[in-house]
C-alpha positions as CSV (number, residue, x, y, z in Angstrom):
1,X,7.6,-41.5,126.7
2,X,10.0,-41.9,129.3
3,X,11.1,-45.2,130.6
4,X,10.0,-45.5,134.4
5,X,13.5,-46.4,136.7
6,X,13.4,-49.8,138.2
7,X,13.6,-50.1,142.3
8,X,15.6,-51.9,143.7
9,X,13.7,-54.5,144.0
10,X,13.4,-55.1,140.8
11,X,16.8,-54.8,139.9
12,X,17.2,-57.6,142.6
13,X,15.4,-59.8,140.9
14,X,16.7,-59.0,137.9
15,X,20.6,-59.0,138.6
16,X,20.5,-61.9,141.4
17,X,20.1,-64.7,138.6
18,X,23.3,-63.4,137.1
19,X,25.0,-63.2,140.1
20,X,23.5,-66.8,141.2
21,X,25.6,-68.0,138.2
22,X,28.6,-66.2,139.1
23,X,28.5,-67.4,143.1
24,X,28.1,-71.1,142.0
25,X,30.1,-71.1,139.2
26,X,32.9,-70.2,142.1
27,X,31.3,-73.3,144.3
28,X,31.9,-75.3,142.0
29,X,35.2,-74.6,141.0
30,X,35.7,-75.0,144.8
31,X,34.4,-78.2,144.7
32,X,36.0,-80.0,141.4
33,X,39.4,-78.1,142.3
34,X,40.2,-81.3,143.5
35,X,40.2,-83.3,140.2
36,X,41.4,-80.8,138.4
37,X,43.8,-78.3,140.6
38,X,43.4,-75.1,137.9
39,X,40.0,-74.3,139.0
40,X,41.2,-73.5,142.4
41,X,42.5,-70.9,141.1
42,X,39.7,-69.8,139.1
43,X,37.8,-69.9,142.7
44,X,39.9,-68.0,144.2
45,X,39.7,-65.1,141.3
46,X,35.9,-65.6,141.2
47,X,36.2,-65.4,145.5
48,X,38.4,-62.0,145.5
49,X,36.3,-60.3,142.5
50,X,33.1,-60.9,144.4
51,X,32.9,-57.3,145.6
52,X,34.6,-56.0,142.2
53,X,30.9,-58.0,140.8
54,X,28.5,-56.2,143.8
55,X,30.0,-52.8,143.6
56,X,28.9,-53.1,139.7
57,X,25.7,-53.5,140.6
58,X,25.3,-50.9,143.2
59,X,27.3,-48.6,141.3
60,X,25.1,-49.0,138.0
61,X,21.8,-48.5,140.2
62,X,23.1,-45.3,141.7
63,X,24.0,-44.2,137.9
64,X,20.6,-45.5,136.7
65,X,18.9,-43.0,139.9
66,X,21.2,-39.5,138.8
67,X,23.2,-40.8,142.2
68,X,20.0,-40.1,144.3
69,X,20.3,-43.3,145.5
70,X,20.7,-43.4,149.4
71,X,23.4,-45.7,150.7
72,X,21.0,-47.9,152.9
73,X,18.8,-48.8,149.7
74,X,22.1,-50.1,148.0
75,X,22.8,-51.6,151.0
76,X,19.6,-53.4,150.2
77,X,20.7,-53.7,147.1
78,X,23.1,-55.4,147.7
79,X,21.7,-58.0,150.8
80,X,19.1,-58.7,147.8
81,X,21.6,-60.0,145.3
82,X,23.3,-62.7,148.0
83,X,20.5,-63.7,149.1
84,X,18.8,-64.6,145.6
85,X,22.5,-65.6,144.2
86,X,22.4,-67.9,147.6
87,X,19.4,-70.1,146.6
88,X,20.5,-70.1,143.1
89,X,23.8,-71.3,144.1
90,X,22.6,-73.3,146.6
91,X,20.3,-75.4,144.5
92,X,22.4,-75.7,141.7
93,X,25.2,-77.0,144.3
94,X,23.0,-79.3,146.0
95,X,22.5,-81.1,142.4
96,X,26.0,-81.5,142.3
97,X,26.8,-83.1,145.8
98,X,24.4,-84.8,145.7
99,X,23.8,-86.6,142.3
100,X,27.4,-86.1,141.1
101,X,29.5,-86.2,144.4
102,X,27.9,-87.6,147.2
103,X,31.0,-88.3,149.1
104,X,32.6,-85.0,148.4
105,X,32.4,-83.8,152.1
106,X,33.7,-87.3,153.5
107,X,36.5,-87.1,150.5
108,X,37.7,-83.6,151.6
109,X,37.4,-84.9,155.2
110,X,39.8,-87.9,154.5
111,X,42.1,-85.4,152.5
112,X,42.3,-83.4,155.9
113,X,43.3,-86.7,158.3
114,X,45.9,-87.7,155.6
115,X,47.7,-84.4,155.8
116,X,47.2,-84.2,159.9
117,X,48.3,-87.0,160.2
118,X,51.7,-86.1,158.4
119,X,52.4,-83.4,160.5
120,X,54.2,-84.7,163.5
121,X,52.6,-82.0,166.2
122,X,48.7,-83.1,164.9
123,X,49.2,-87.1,164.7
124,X,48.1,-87.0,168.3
125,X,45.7,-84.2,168.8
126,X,42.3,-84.0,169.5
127,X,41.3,-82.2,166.2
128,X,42.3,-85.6,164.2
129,X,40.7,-88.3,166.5
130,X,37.7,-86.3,166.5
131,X,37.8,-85.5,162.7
132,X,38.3,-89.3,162.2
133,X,35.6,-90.2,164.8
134,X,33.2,-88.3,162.1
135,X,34.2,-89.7,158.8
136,X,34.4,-93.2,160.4
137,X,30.5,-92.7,162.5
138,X,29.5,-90.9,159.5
139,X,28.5,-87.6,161.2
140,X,29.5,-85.1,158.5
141,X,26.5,-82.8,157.5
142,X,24.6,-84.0,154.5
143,X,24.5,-82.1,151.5
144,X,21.5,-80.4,152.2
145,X,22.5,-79.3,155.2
146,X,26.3,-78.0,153.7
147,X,24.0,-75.7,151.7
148,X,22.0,-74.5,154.3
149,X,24.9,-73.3,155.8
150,X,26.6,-72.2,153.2
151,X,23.6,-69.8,152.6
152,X,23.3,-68.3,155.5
153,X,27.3,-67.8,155.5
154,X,27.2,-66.1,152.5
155,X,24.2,-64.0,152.7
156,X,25.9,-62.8,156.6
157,X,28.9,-62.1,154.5
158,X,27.4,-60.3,151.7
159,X,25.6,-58.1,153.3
160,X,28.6,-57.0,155.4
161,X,30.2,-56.8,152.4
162,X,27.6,-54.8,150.4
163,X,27.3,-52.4,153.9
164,X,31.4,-51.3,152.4
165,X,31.3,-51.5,148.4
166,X,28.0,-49.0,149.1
167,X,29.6,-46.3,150.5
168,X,32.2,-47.0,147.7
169,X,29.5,-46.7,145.0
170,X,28.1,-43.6,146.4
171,X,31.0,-41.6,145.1
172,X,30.0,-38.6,143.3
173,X,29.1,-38.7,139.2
174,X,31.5,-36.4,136.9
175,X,28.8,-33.7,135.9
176,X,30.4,-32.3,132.1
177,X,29.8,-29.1,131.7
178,X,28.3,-28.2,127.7
């Protein structure tokens, strides 16, 4: 008996908890790269191997279909795994700001005015008065609403993204000759 192939649908779900892990694993080494600097460098790794990660994907489901698989349903594919890897992220990073650093945005906000404010051309702009108007009115989005927007940024991006590692994973399979 033959194993029936998986849509993509499937595989979705199945490789978008994976890649949930991998996308906020890289948010939070965004967000603790302040405490501990190394782990900006592990984002940006995790950040620049993020279409290395969805051209896996997409290029083991065109395997898995004999390379039958049409370039608009890895394209789906694709849209599929940042979209479920975008709530997954998303909640694990809203537990994090906001059980473990609520004042993370109004921290990174303050680290912004400090180092504006030691440039000589930004101690007067308009940028830092209204930066500082923010932190000191309290008008920086709440965590909640930094994920929001962080999912829809990333699921914009990744399917752009996944529209130009799909054509790469369309290449043609080596065919051995017996």
């Amino acid at each position: 008996m033959t194993e029936q192939k998986k849509s993509i649908y499937q595989r979705a779900g199945e490789w978008g908890i994976p890649f949930g892990l991998y996308l906020a694993c890289a948010a939070l080494a965004s967000i603790f790269a302040d405490w501990f600097q190394p782990l900006a460098f592990i984002f940006m790794i995790l950040l620049l191997a993020t279409p290395v990660v969805v051209y896996y994907f997409q290029r083991r489901k065109f395997i898995e279909d004999d390379g039958f698989t049409e370039h608009a349903a890895l394209w789906m594919l694709g849209i599929l795994l940042f979209i479920l890897g975008s709530v997954i992220s998303g909640f694990i990073v809203y537990l994090v700001v906001q059980f473990f650093r609520p004042e993370f945005l109004y921290e990174q906000a303050d680290a912004a005015i400090k180092m504006y404010s030691e440039i000589p051309q930004m101690q007067d702009s308009e940028l830092l008065k209204v930066l500082q108007q923010m932190v000191d009115k309290r008008m920086l989005p709440t965590p909640i609403e930094m994920v929001f927007n962080a999912f829809w940024f990333v699921t914009f991006f990744g399917s752009i993204l996944s529209a130009v590692t799909a054509f790469i994973a369309r290449r043609p399979l080596k065919r051995y000759r017996r």
